[in-house]
Gaussian input, Z-matrix of N, CA and C with variables (Angstrom, degrees):
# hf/3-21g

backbone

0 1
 N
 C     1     B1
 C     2     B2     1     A1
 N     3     B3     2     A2     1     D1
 C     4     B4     3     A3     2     D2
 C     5     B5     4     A4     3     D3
 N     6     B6     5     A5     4     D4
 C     7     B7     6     A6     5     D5
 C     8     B8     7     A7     6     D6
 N     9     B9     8     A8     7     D7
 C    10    B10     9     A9     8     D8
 C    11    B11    10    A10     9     D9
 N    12    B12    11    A11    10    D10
 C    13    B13    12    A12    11    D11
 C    14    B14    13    A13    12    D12
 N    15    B15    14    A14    13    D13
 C    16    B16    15    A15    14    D14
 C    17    B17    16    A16    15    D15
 N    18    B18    17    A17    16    D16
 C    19    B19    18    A18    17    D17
 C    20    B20    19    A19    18    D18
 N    21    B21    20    A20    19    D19
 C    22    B22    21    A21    20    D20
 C    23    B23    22    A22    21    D21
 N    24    B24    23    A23    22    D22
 C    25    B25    24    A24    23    D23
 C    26    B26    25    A25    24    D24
 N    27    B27    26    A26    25    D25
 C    28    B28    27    A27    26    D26
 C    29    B29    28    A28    27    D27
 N    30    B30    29    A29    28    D28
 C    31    B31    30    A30    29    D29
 C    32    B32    31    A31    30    D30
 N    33    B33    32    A32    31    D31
 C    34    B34    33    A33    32    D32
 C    35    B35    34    A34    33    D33
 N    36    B36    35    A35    34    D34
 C    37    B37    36    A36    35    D35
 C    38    B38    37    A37    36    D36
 N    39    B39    38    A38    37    D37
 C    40    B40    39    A39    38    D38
 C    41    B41    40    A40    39    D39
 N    42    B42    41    A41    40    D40
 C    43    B43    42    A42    41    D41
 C    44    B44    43    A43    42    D42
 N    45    B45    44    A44    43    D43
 C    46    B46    45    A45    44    D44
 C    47    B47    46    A46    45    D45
 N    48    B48    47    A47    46    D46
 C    49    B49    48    A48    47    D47
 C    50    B50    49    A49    48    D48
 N    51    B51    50    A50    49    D49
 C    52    B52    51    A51    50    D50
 C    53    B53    52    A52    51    D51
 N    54    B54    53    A53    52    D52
 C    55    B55    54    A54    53    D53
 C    56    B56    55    A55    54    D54
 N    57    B57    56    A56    55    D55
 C    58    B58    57    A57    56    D56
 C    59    B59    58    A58    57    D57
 N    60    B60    59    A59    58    D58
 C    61    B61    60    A60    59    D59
 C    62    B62    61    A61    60    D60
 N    63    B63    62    A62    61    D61
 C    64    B64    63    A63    62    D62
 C    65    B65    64    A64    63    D63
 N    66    B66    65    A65    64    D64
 C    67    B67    66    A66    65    D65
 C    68    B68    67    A67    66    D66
 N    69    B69    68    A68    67    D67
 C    70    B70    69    A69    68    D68
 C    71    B71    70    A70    69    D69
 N    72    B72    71    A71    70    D70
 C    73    B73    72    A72    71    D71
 C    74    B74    73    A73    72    D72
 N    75    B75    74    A74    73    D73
 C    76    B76    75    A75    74    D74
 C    77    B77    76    A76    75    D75
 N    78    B78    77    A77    76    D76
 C    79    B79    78    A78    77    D77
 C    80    B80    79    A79    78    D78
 N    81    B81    80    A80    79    D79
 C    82    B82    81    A81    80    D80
 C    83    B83    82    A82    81    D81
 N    84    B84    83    A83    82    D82
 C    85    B85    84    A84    83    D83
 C    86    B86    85    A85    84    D84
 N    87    B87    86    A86    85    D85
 C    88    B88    87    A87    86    D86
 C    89    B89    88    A88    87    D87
 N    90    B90    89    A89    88    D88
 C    91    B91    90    A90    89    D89
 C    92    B92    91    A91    90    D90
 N    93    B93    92    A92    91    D91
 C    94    B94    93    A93    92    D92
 C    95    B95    94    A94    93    D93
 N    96    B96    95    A95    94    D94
 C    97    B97    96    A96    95    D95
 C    98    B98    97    A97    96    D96
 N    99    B99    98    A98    97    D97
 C   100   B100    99    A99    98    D98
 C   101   B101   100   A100    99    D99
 N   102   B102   101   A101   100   D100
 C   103   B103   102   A102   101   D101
 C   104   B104   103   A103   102   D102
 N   105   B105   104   A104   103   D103
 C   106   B106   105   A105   104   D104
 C   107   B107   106   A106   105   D105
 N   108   B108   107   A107   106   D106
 C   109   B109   108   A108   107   D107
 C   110   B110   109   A109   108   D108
 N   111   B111   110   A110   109   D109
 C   112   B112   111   A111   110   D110
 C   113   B113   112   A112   111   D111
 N   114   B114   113   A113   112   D112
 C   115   B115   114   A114   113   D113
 C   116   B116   115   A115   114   D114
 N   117   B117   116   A116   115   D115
 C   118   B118   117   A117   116   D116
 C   119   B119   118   A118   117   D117
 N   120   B120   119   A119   118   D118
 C   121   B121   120   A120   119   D119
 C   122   B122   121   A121   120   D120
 N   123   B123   122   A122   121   D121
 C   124   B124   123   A123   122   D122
 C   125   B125   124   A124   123   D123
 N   126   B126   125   A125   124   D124
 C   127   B127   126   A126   125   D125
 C   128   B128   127   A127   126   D126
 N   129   B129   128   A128   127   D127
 C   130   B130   129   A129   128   D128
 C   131   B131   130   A130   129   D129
 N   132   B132   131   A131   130   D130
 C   133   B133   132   A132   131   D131
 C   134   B134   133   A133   132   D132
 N   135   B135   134   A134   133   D133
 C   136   B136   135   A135   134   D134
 C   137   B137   136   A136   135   D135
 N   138   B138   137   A137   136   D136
 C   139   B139   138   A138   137   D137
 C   140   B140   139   A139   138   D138
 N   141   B141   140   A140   139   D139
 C   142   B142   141   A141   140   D140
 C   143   B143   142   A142   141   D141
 N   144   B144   143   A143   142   D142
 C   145   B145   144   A144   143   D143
 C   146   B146   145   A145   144   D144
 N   147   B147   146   A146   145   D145
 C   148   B148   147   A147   146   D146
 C   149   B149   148   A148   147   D147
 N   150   B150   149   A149   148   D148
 C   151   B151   150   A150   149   D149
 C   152   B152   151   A151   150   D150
 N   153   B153   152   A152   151   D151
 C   154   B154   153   A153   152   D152
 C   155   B155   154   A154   153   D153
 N   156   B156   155   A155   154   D154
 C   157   B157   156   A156   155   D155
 C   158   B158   157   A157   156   D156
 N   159   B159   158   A158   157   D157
 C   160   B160   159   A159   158   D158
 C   161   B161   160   A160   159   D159
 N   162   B162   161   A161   160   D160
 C   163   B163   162   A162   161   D161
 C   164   B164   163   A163   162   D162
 N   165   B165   164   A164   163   D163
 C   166   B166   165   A165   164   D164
 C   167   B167   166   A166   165   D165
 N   168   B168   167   A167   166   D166
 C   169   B169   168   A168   167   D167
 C   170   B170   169   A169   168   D168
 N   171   B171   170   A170   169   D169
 C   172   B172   171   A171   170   D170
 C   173   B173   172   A172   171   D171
 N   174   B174   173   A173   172   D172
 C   175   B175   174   A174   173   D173
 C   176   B176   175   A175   174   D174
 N   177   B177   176   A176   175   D175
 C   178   B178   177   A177   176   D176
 C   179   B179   178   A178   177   D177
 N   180   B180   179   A179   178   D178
 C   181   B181   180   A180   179   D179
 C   182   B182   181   A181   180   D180
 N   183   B183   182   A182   181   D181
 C   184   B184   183   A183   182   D182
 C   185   B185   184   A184   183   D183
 N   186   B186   185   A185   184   D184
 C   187   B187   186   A186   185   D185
 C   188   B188   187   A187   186   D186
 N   189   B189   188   A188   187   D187
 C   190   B190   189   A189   188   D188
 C   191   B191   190   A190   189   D189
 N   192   B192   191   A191   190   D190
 C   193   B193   192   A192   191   D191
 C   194   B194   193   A193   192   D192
 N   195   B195   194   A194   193   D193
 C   196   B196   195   A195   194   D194
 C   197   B197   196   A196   195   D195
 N   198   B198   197   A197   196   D196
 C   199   B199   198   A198   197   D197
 C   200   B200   199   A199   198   D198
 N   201   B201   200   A200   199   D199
 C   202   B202   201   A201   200   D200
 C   203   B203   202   A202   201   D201
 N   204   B204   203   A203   202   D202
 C   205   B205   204   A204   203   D203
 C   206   B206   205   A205   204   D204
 N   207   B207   206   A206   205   D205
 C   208   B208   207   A207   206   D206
 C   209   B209   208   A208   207   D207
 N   210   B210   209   A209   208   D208
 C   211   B211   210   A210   209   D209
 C   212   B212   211   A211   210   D210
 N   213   B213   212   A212   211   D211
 C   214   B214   213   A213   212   D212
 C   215   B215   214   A214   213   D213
 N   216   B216   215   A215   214   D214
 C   217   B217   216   A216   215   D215
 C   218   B218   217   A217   216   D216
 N   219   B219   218   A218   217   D217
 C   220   B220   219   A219   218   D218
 C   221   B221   220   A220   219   D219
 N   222   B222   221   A221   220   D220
 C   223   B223   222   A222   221   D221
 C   224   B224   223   A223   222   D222
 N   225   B225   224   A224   223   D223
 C   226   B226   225   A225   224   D224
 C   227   B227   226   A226   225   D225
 N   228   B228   227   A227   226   D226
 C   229   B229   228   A228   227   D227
 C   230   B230   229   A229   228   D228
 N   231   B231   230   A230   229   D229
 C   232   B232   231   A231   230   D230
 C   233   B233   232   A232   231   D231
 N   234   B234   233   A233   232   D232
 C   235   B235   234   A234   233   D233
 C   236   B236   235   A235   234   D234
 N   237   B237   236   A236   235   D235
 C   238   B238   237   A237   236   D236
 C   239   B239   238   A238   237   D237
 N   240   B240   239   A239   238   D238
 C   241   B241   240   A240   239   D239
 C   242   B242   241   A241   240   D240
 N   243   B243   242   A242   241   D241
 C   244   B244   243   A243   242   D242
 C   245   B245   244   A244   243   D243
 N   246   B246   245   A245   244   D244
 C   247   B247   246   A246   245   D245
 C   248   B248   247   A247   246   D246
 N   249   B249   248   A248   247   D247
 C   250   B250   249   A249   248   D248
 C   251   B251   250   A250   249   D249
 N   252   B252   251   A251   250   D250
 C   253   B253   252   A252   251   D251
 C   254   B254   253   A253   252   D252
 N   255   B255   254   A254   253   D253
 C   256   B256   255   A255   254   D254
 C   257   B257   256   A256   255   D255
 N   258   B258   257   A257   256   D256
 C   259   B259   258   A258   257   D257
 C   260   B260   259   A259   258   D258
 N   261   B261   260   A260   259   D259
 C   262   B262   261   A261   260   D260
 C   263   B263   262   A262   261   D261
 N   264   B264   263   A263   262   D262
 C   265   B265   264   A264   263   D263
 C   266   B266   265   A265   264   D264
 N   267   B267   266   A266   265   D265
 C   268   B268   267   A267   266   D266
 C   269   B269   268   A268   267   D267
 N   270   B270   269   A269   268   D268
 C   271   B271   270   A270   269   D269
 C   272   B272   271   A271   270   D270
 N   273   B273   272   A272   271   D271
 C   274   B274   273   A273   272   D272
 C   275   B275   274   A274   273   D273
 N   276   B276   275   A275   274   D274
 C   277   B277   276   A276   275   D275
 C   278   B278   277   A277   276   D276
 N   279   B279   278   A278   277   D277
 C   280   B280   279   A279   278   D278
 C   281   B281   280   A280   279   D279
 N   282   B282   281   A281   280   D280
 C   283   B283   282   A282   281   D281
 C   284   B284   283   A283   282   D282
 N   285   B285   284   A284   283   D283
 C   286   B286   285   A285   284   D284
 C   287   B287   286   A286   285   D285
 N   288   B288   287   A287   286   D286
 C   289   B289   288   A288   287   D287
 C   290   B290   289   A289   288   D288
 N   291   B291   290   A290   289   D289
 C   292   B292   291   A291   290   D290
 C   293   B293   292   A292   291   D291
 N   294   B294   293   A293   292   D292
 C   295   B295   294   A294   293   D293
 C   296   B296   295   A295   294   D294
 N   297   B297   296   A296   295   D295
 C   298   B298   297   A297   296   D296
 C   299   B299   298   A298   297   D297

   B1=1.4538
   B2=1.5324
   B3=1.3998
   B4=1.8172
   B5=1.6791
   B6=1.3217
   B7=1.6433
   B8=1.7563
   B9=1.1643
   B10=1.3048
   B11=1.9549
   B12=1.8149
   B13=1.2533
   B14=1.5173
   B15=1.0141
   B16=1.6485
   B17=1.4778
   B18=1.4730
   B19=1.7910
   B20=1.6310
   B21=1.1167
   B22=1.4691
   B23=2.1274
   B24=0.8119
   B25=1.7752
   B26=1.6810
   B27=1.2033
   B28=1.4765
   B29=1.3669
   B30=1.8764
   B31=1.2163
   B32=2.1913
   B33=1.6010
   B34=1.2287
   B35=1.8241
   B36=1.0499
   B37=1.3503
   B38=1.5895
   B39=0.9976
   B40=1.7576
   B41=1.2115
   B42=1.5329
   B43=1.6467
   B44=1.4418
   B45=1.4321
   B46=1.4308
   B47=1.2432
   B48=1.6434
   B49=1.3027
   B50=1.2474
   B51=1.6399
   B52=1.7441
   B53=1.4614
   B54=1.2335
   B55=1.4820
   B56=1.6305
   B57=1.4525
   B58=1.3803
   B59=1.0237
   B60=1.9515
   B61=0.8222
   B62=0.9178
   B63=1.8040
   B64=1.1729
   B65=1.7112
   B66=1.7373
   B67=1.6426
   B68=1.5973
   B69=2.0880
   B70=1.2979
   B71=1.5558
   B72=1.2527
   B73=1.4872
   B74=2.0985
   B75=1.7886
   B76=1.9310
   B77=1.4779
   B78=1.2781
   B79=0.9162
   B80=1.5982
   B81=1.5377
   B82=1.3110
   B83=2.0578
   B84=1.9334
   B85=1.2787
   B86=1.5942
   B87=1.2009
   B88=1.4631
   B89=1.5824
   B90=1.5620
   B91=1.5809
   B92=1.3454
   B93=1.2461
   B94=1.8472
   B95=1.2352
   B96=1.5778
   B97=1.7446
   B98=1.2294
   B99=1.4569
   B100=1.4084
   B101=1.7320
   B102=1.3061
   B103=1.4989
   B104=1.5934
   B105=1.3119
   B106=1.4245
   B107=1.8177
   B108=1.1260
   B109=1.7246
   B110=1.4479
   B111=1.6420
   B112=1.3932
   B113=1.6921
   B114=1.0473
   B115=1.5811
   B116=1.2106
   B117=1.1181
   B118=1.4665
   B119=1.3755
   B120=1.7669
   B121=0.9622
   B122=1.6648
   B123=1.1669
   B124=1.5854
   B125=1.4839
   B126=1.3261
   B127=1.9061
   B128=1.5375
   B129=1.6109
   B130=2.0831
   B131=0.9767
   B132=1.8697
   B133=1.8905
   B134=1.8773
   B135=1.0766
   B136=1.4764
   B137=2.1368
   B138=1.3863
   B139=1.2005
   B140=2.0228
   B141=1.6627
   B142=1.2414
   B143=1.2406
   B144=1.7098
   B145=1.3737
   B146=1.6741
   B147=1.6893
   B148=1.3915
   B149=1.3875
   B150=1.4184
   B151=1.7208
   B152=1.2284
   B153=1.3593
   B154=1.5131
   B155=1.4127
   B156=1.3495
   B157=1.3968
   B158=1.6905
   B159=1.5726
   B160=1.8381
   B161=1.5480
   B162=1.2682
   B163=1.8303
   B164=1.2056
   B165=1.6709
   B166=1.0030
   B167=1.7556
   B168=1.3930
   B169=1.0112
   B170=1.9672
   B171=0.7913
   B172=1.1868
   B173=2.2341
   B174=1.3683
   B175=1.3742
   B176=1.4777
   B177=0.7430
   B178=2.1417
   B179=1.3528
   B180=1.0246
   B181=1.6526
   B182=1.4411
   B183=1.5910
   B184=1.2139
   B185=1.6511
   B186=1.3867
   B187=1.3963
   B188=1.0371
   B189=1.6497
   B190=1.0150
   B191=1.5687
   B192=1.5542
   B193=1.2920
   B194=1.5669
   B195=1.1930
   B196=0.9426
   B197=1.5156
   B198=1.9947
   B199=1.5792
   B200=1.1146
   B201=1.4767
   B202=1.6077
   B203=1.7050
   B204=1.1922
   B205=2.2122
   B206=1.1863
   B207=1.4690
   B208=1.7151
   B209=1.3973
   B210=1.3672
   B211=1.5241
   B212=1.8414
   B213=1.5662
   B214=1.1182
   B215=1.6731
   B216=0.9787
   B217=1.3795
   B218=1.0150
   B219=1.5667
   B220=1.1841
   B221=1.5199
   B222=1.0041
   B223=1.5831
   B224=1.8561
   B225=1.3196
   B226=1.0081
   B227=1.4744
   B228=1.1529
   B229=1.6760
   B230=1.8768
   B231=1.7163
   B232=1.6332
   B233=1.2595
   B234=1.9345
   B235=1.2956
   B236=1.4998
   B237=1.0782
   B238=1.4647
   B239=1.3111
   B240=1.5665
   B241=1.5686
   B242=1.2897
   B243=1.8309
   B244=1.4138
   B245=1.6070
   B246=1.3810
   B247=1.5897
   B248=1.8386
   B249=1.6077
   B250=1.3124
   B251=1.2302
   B252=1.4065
   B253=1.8364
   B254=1.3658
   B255=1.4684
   B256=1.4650
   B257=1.9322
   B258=1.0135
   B259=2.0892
   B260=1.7864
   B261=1.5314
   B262=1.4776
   B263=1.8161
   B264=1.2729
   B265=1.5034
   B266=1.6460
   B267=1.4184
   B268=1.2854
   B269=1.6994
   B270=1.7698
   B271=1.6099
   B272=1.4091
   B273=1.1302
   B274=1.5465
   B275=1.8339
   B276=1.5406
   B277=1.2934
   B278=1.1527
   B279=1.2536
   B280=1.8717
   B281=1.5264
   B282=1.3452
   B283=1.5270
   B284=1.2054
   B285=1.3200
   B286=1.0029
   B287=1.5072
   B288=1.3267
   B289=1.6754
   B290=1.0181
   B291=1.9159
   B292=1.2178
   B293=1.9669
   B294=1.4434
   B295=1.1554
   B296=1.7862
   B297=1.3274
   B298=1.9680
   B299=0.9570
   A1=111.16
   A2=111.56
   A3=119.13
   A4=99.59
   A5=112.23
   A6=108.79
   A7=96.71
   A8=131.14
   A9=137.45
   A10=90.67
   A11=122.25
   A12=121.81
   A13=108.98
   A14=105.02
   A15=117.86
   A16=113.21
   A17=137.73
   A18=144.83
   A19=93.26
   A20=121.47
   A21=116.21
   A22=101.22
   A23=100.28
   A24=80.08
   A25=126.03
   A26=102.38
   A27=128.92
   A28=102.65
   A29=106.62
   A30=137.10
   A31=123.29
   A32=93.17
   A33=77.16
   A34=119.97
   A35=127.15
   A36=133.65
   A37=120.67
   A38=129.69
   A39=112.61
   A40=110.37
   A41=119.45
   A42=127.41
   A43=96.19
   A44=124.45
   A45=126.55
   A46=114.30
   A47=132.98
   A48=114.20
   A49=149.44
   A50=95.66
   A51=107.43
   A52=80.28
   A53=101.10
   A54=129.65
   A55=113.81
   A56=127.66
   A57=97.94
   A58=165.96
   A59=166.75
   A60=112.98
   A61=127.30
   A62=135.34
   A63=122.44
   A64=88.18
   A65=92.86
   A66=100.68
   A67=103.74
   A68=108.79
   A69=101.26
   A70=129.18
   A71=96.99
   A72=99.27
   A73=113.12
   A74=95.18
   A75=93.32
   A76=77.49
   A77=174.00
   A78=155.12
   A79=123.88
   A80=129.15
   A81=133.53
   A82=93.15
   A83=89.00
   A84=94.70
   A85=126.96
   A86=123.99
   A87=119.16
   A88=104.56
   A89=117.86
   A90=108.88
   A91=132.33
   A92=102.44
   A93=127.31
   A94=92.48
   A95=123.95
   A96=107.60
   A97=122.66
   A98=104.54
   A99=123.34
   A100=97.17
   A101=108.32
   A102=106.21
   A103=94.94
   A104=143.86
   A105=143.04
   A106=104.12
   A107=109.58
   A108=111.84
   A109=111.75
   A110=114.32
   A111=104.58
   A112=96.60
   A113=146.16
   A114=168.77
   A115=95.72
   A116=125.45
   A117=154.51
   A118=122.65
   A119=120.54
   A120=114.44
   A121=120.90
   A122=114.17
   A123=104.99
   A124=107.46
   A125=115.17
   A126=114.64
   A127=115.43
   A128=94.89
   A129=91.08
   A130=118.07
   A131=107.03
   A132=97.20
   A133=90.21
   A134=125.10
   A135=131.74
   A136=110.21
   A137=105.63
   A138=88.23
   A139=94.94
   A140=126.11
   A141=121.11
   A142=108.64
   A143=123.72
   A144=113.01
   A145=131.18
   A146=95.90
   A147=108.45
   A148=131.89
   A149=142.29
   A150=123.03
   A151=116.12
   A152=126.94
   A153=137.27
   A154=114.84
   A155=101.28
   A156=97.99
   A157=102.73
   A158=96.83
   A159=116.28
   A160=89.17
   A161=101.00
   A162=111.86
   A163=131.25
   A164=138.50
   A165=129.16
   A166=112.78
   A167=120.13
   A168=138.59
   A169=99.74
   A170=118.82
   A171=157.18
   A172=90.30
   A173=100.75
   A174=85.60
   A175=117.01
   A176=89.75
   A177=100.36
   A178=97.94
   A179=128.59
   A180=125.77
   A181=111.80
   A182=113.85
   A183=118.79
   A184=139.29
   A185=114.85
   A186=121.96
   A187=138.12
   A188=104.02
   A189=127.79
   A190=136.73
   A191=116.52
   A192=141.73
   A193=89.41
   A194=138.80
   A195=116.72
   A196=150.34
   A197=131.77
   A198=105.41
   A199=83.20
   A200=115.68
   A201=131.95
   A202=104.29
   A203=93.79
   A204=96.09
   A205=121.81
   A206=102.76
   A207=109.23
   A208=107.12
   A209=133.18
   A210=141.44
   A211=103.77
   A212=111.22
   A213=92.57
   A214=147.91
   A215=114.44
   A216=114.49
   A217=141.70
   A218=119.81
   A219=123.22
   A220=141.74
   A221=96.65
   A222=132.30
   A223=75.20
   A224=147.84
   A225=130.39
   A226=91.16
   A227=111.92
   A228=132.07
   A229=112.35
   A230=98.10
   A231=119.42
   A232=115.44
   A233=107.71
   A234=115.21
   A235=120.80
   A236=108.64
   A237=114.92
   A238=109.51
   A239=133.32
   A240=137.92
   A241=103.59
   A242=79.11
   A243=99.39
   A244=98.27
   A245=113.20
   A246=125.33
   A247=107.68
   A248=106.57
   A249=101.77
   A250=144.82
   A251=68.16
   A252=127.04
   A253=96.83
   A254=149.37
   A255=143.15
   A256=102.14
   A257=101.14
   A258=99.06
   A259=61.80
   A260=134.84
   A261=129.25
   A262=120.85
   A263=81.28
   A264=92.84
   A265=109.84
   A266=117.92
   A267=127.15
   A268=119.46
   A269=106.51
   A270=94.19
   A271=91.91
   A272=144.26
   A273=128.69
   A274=74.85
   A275=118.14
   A276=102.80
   A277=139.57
   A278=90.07
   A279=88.34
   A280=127.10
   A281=100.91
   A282=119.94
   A283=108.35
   A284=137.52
   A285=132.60
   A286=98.65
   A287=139.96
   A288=106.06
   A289=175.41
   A290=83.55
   A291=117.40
   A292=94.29
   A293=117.08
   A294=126.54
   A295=84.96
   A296=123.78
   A297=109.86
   A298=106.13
   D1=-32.03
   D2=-170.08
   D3=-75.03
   D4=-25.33
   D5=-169.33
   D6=-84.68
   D7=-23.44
   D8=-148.15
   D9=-79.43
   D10=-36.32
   D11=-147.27
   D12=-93.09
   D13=113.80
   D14=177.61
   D15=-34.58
   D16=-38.64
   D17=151.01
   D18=-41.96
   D19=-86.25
   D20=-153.24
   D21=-68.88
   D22=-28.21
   D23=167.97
   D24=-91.53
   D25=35.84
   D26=-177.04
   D27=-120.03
   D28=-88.11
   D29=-170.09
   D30=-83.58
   D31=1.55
   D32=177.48
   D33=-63.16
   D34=158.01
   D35=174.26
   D36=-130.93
   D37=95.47
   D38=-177.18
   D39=-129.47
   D40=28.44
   D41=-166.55
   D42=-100.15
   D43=123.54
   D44=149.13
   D45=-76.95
   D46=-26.13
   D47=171.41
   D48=-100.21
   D49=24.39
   D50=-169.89
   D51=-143.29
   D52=138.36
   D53=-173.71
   D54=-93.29
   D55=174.98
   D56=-147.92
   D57=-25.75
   D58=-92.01
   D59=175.17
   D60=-91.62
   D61=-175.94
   D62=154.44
   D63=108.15
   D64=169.00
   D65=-169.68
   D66=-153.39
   D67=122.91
   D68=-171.64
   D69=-70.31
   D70=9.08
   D71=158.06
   D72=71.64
   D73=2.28
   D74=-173.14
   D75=-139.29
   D76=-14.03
   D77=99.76
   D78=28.00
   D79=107.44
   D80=161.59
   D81=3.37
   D82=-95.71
   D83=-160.43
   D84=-64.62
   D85=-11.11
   D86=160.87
   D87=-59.50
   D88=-68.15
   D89=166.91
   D90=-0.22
   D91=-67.01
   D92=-175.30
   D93=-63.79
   D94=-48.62
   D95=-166.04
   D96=-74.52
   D97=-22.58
   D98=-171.68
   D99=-77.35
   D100=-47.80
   D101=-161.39
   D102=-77.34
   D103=-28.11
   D104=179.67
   D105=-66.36
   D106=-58.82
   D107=159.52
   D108=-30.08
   D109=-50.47
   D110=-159.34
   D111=-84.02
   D112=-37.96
   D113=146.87
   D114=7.73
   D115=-55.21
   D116=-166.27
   D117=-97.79
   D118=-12.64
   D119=-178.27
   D120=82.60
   D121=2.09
   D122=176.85
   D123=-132.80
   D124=34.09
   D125=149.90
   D126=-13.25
   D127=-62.26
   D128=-159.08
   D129=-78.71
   D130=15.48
   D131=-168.55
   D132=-102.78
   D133=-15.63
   D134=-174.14
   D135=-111.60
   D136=-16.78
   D137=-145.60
   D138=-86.76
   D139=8.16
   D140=167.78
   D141=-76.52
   D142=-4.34
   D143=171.76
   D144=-94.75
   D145=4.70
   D146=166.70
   D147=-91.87
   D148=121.71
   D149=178.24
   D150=-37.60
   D151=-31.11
   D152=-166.90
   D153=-127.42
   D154=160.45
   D155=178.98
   D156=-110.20
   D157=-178.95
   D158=-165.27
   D159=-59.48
   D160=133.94
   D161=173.17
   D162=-128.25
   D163=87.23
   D164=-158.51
   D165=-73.41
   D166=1.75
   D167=-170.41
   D168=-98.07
   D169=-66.37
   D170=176.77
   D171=-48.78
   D172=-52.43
   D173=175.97
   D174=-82.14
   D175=1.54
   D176=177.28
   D177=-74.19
   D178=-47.67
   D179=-158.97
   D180=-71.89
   D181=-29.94
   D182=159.68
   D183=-20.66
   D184=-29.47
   D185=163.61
   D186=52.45
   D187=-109.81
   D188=148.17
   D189=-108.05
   D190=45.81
   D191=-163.72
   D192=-80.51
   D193=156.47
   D194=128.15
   D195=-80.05
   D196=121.53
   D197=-172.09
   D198=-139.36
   D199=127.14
   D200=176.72
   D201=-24.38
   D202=113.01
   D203=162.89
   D204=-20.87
   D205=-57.25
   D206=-166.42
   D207=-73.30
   D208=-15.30
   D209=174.55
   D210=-76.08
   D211=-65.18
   D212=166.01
   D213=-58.80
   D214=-29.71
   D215=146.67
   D216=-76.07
   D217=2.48
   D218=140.79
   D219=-73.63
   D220=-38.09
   D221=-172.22
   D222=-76.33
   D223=-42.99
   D224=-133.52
   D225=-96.70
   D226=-64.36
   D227=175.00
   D228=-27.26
   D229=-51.03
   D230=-178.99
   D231=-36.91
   D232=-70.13
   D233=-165.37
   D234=-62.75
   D235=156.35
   D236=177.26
   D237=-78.72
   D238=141.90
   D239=-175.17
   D240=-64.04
   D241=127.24
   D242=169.62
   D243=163.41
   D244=173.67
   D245=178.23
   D246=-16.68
   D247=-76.00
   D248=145.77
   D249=93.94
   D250=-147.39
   D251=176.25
   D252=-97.21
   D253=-72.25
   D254=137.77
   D255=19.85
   D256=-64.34
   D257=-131.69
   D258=-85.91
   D259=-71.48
   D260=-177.52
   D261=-12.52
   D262=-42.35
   D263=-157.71
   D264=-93.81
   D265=-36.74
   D266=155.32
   D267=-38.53
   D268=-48.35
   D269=179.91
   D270=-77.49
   D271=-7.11
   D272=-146.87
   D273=-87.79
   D274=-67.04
   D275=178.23
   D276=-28.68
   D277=-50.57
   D278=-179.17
   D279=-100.10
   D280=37.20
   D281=160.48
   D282=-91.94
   D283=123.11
   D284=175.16
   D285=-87.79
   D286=-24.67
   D287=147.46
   D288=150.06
   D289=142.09
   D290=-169.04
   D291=-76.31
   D292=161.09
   D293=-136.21
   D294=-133.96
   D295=87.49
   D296=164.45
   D297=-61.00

């Protein structure tokens, strides 16, 4: 419903690392938003407001980023198989923890 509203596909913001507006889109938390959009099936209604696009490559590098446990295994479980859900689910593994 949040991807559907003409305000939030303008004005959403969820980037801690790019300073006013707008969101760089390779960032931990743009990632998560982008990949929760896609979870759901509605990537293309949010994703012209990111510099970057969804990166299953890009979520690999993540590491040792920090993204709350319960996000990554969610986010991991969500996506539909593929690259992904893979790179999601890989940090979800190797969090020690994240909680099955």
């Amino acid at each position: 419903a949040v991807a559907d509203e003409a305000f939030v596909q303008r004005w959403l913001k969820v980037c801690w690392q790019r300073a006013g507006d707008g969101n760089c889109g390779e960032c931990p938390k743009c990632q998560m938003t982008l990949s929760n959009f896609a979870a759901v099936g509605r990537l293309e209604s949010v994703a012209p407001i990111f510099d970057a696009p969804l990166s299953a490559e890009l979520v690999r590098t993540f590491g040792s980023v920090h993204v709350a446990p319960e996000n990554l295994l969610d986010i991991a479980e969500r996506m539909p198989p593929g690259a992904l859900r893979d790179a999601w689910a890989s940090l979800a593994a190797a969090n020690p923890a994240v909680r099955r």
